[in-house]
Each structure stands twice: as structure tokens, then as C-alpha cells.
C-alpha positions in Angstrom: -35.0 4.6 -40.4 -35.6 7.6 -38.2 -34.5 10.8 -38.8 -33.4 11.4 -35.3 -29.9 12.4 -34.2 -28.2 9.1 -32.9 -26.3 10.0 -29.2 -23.7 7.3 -28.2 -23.5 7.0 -24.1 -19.7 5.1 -23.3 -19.4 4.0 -20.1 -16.1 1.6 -18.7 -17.5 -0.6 -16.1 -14.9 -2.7 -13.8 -16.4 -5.1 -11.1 -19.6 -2.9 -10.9 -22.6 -5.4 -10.3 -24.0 -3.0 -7.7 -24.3 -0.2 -9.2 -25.8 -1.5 -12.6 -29.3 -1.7 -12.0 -29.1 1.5 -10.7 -27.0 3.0 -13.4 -29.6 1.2 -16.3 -32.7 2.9 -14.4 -31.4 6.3 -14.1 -30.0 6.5 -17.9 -33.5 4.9 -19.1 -35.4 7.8 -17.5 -32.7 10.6 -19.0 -33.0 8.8 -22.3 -37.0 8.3 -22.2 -37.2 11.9 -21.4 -35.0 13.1 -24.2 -37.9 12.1 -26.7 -36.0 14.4 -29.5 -32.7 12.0 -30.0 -32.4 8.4 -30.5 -29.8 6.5 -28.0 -26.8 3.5 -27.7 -25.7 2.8 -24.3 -22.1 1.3 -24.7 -20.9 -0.3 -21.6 -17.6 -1.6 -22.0 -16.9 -4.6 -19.2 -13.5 -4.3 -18.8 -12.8 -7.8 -17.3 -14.4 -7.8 -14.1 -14.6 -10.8 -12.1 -18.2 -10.2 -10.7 -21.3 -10.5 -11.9 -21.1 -7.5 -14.1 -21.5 -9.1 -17.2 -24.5 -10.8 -16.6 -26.0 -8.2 -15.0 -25.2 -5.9 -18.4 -26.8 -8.9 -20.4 -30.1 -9.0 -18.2 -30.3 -5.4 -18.9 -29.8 -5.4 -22.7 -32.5 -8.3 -22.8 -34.8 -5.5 -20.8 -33.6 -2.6 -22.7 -31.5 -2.8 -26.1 -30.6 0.3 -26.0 -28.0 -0.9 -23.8 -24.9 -2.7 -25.6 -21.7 -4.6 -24.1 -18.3 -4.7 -25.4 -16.7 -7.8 -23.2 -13.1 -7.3 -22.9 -10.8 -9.8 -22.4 -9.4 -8.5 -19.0 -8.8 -4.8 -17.3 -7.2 -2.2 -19.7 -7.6 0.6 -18.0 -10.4 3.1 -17.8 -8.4 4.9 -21.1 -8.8 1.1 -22.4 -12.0 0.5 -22.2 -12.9 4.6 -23.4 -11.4 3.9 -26.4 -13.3 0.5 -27.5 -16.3 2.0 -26.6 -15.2 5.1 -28.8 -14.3 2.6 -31.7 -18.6 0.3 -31.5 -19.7 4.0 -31.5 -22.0 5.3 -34.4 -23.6 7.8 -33.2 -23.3 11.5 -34.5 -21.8 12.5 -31.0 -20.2 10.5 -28.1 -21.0 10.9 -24.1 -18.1 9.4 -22.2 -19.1 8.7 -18.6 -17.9 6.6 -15.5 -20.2 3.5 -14.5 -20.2 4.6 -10.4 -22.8 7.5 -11.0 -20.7 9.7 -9.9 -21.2 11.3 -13.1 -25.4 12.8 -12.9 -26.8 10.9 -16.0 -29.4 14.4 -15.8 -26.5 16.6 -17.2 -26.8 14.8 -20.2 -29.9 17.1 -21.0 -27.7 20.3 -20.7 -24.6 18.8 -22.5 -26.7 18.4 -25.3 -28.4 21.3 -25.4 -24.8 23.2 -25.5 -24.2 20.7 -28.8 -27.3 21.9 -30.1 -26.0 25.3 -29.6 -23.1 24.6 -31.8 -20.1 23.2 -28.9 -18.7 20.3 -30.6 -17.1 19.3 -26.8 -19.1 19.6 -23.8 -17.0 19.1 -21.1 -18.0 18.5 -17.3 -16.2 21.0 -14.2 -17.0 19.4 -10.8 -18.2 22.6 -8.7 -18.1 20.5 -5.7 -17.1 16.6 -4.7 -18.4 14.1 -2.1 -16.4 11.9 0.0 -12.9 13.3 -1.2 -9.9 14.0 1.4 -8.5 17.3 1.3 -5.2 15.7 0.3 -6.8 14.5 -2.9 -8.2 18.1 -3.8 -4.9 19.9 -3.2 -3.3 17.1 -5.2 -6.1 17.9 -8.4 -5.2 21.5 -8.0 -1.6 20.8 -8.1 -2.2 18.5 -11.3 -4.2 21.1 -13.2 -1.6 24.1 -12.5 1.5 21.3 -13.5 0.2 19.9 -16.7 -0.6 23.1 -18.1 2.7 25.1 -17.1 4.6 22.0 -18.3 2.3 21.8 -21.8 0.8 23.5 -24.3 -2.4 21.2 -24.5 -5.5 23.5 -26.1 -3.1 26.2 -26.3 -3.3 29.7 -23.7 -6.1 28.2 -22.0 -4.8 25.1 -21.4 -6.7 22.1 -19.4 -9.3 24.0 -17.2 -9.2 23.4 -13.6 -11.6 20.5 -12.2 -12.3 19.4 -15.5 -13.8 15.8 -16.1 -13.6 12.9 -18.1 -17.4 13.2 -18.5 -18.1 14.7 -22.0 -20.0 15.0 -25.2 -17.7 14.8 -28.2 -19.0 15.4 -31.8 -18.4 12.8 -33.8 -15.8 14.5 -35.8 -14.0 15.3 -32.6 -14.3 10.9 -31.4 -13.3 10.2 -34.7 -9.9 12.1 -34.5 -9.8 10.4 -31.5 -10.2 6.5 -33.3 -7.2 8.0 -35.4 -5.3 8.3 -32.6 -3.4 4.6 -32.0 -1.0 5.9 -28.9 -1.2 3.7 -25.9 -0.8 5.4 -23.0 -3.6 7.5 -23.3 -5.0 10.7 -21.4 -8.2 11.4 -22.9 -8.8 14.5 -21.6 -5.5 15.5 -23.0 -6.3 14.4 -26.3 -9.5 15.7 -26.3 -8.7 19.2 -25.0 -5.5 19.0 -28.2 -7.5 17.8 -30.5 -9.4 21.5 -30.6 -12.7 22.4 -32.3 -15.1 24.7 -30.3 -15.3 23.7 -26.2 -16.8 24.5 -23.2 -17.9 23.8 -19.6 -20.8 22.5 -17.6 -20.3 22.5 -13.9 -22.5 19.6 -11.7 -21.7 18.4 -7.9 -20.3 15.4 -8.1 -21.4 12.8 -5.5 -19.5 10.5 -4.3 -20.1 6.4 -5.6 -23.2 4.8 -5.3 -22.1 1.5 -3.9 -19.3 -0.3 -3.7 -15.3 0.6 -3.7 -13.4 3.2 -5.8 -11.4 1.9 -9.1 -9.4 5.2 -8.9 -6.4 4.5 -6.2 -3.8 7.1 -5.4 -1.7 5.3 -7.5 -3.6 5.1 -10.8 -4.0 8.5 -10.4 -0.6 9.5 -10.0 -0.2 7.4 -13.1 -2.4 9.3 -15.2 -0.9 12.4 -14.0 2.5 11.6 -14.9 1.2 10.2 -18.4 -0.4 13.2 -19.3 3.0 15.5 -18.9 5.0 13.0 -20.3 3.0 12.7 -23.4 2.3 16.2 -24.1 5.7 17.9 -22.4 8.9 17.7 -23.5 9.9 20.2 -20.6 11.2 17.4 -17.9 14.1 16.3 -20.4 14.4 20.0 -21.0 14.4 20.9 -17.9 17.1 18.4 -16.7 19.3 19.8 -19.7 19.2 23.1 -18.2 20.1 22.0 -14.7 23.0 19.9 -15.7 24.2 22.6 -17.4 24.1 25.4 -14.7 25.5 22.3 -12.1 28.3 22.1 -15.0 29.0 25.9 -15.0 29.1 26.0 -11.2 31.5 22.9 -10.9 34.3 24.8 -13.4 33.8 28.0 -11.5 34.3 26.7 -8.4 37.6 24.4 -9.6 38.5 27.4 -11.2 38.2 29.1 -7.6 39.7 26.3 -6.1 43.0 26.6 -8.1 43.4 30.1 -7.8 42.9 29.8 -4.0 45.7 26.9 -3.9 48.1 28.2 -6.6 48.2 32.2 -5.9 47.3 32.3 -2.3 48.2 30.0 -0.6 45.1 28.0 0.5 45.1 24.3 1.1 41.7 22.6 0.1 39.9 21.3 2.3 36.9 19.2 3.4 36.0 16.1 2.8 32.2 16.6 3.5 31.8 18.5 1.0 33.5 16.6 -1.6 31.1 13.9 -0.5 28.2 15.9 0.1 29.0 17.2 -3.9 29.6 13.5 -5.3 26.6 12.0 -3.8 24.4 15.6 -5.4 25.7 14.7 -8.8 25.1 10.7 -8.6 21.6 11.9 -7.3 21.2 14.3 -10.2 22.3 11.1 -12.8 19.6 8.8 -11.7 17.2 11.7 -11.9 18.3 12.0 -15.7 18.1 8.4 -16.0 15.2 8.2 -14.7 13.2 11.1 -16.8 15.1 9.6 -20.2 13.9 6.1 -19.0 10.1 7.2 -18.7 10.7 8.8 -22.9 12.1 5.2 -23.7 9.4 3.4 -21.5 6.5 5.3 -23.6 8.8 4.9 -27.0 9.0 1.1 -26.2 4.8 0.4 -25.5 4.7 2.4 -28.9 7.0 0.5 -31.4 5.4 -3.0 -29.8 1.9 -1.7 -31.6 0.1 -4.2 -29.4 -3.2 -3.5 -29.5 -5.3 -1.1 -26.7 -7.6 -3.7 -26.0 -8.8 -7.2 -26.7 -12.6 -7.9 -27.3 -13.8 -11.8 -25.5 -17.4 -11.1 -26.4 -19.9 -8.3 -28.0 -24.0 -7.9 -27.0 -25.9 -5.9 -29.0 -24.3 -5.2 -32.4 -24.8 -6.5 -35.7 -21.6 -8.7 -37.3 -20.5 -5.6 -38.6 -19.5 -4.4 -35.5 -17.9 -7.9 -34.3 -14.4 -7.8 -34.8 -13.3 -3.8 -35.3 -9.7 -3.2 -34.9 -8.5 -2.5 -31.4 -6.1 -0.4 -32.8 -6.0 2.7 -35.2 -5.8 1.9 -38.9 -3.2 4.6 -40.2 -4.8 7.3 -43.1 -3.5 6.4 -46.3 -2.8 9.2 -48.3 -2.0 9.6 -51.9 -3.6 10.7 -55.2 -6.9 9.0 -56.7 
């Protein structure tokens, strides 16, 4: 049994067969030069429909460092983080993306800060490749919303550029495991769930082959799932409005009346009567809206499905064969 410290690399892969040989050579000269730790390469196949697959088992017959968790079809990047999170056993966690867009080499100085004591290691891209201005602004924007409209990791909030690309301890992973929500931001939760943090900045390239698996519109998702699941200030918010659109509709029928009963003043205009009507049917759908996307989240919750669903494992013992795709609740009690 050696004596080393075990370092867990999780990696969600999604129609990537070109970029795996590349990814397996690059993270098998990091791990051969990092002589001091002992490695697991989880690559969770999140239900491509290429080649990836084989191409992961070619490489574990080559290398077994390198381990597969086969799902049954795509559950989202989030998905697959958190099956890889659950085959872990190592005494910390590297999350990365499968598109090397994420420098394998900053591995050495993430854990170099965990030998220093940082139980997160976080990436900060200092600069990005092949991103449209419109796609920067909207990271900015993200950063400054989520952490006016939360409290996530308290005054300092999410920092700006920050990456899914991490090291987590394995206390920190494990208060992940324990965590059985389903729509998930990770950074979020990772950032919430405390301990001692702090940042490594790297250039981020831009994909090695092949398309991007991060449209505008997943984005956007993730985006609105992180201030939904950590704010409570849209619903707030909208409280607040409807209530100062309340006090301004009785002082201006209070206006109204006096104008008509004391002076004199016939009321008038129909565009604004309409132009009011259609404000206040615009303002109820926003409502129902921001309540429906509470309810939405409530509903995936109470269903307790599970996050993911394993088709087939390479790699681990029988142990490790059927772990529960979803968290098993802390029992507490007395002994």
C-alpha cells in the first residue's frame, strides 16, 4: 500500500473522441512528473454518441490510472461532476473540463497551494482564446449579479472569472456528496460550502478540436440556476415592486377623485388607462413567472430522481459498482 497522498482528477467528457488522446498524453506527463502523489483519472462519459467511450477504454488498457464512469445519457456537465465526485477516493479532488481548455500543468501549482494548507484551489482565467466580446461582458455581468443578488462565501462573494477547474480537499468533495439538490452550480456550492480558498490565474486557450458543449443557452441556464438557488431576492424583489405599483395606484385614484369631486375635472384618457392595464398584466406574468421558476426547482426536488444513471464502470473494483447516484441523508441520533 503506498504511503502516497491519493489525488483524484474528474473530468465530464461529452462527444470528445478528438480530443482524448490528447487529453490522456498531456495528463500522463503532469502525473509522471508529480512523482510525490499517487493519481485516478475519472472520466465521466456522459452519453456521447461518438467514439468516446472506446477511446477512454483503449486508454485505460494503456494507462489504468485512467477510470470511466459510463452514463446512461447526457446529465449535464453538473451531472457528470457529481458522479465523478461520488467513484472519488482520493484525499483531494481536481475537477476539470475534457476540451483542454483547462492547462493540465496547473495542476502542479494547485497542489502546491494544498500543500500549503488551501483546502480549495480555485482557477481565475487571466485571459481567454476564441471568446466574443459579447460573451465576456456577459461573464462580467454574471459575476457582479450573482453576488449582489446572493450571499454565496459571504463579503467576498464568487470572485470574478472564476472557474470550474479546482482542487477540493476531500472534506470539502465530501460535503459536496452530501449535497443531493439537482439543479446544481458547483461553483456555488463550492464557494458556500467554505473552508480556507484561494486563486490561481492561467490563460485559458481556447478548445483543442472539435465544437463547444457550452452554448449561449446552457450558459444562461446556469446563470439563472445559480441566483435562483442561492437568492431569494427576485421574489423579494417583486414583493417590493408590487407594493410601491400598489401605493402609486391609490395615490393616484385618490388624486383622481379629488380632481373629479372638488374641482371639477373630468378624467380623461384612455391611453393611459390602457397603457396602465397592459403595465400591470405585464408585471403579473413577471410574478408568475419568478414564483413559477421557485415551484419549477421545488418540483425537480420532491421527485428525488436521481442526478445521474451509471450504464457501465472501467476501472473500479465491485465496490465501487453500483454507488448511489444520489445523496444518502446523515442519520443522526444517539449511539
Amino acid at each position: 500500500m503506498s504511503n502516497k497522498k491519493l489525488v483524484s482528477i474528474v473530468i465530464p467528457a461529452w462527444n470528445e473522441e478528438d480530443v482524448i488522446p490528447e487529453l490522456g498524453n498531456r495528463l500522463g506527463r503532469v502525473m509522471d512528473g508529480l512523482a510525490a502523489f499517487d493519481f485516478e483519472v475519472i472520466v465521466v462519459e456522459n452519453g456521447s454518441k461518438d467514439r468516446s467511450f472506446e477511446l477512454l477504454g483503449e486508454l485505460h488498457e494503456r494507462d489504468p490510472r485512467f477510470k470511466c464512469v459510463q452514463l446512461s445519457r447526457n446529465f449535464t456537465a453538473d451531472g457528470g461532476v457529481a458522479a465523478g465526485l461520488r467513484y472519488a477516493e482520493g484525499d483531494c479532488a481536481v475537477l476539470m473540463d475534457a476540451d483542454l481548455q483547462d492547462p493540465p500543468e496547473v495542476i502542479r501549482e494547485f497542489l502546491e497551494k494544498w500543500e500549503a494548507g488551501y483546502d480549495v484551489v480555485y482557477g481565475v482565467i487571466r485571459t481567454r482564446d476564441g471568446v466574443s466580446p459579447l460573451r465576456k461582458f456577459g461573464n462580467r455581468i454574471f459575476y457582479k449579479l450573482i453576488n449582489i443578488m446572493t450571499d454565496i462565501g459571504g463579503a467576498g462573494g464568487i470572485p470574478q472569472n472564476v472557474t470550474a477547474f479546482r482542487l477540493m480537499d476531500r472534506k470539502v468533495y465530501e460535503v459536496l456528496n452530501r449535497m443531493s439538490e439537482t439543479n446544481r452550480f458547483t461553483r456555488g456550492l463550492c464557494t458556500w460550502a467554505g473552508f480556507s480558498q484561494t486563486g490561481i490565474e492561467f490563460d485559458r486557450a481556447d478548445r483543442f478540436a472539435g465544437e463547444t458543449k457550452a452554448p449561449l443557452s446552457d450558459i444562461a441556464k446556469e446563470a439563472i440556476d445559480g441566483m435562483f438557488s442561492f437568492s431569494f431576492l427576485p421574489i423579494r424583489a417583486v414583493s417590493v415592486i408590487g407594493l410601491a405599483l400598489s401605493l402609486f395606484s391609490f395615490l393616484f385614484l385618490a388624486w383622481q377623485l379629488v380632481s373629479t369631486l372638488i374641482m371639477g375635472k373630468s378624467f380623461e384618457g384612455y391611453l393611459t388607462i390602457i397603457s396602465t392595464i397592459l403595465l400591470m398584466f405585464g408585471f403579473l406574468f413577471l410574478v408568475l413567472g419568478i414564483i413559477g421558476e421557485y415551484l419549477a426547482r421545488i418540483f425537480d426536488e420532491v421527485k428525488n430522481r436521481p442526478l445521474y444513471v451509471v450504464k457501465d464502470t472501467l476501472g473500479f473494483t465491485e465496490d465501487f459498482a453500483n454507488r448511489p447516484s444520489r445523496a444518502v441523508p446523515v442519520q443522526g441520533g444517539n449511539d
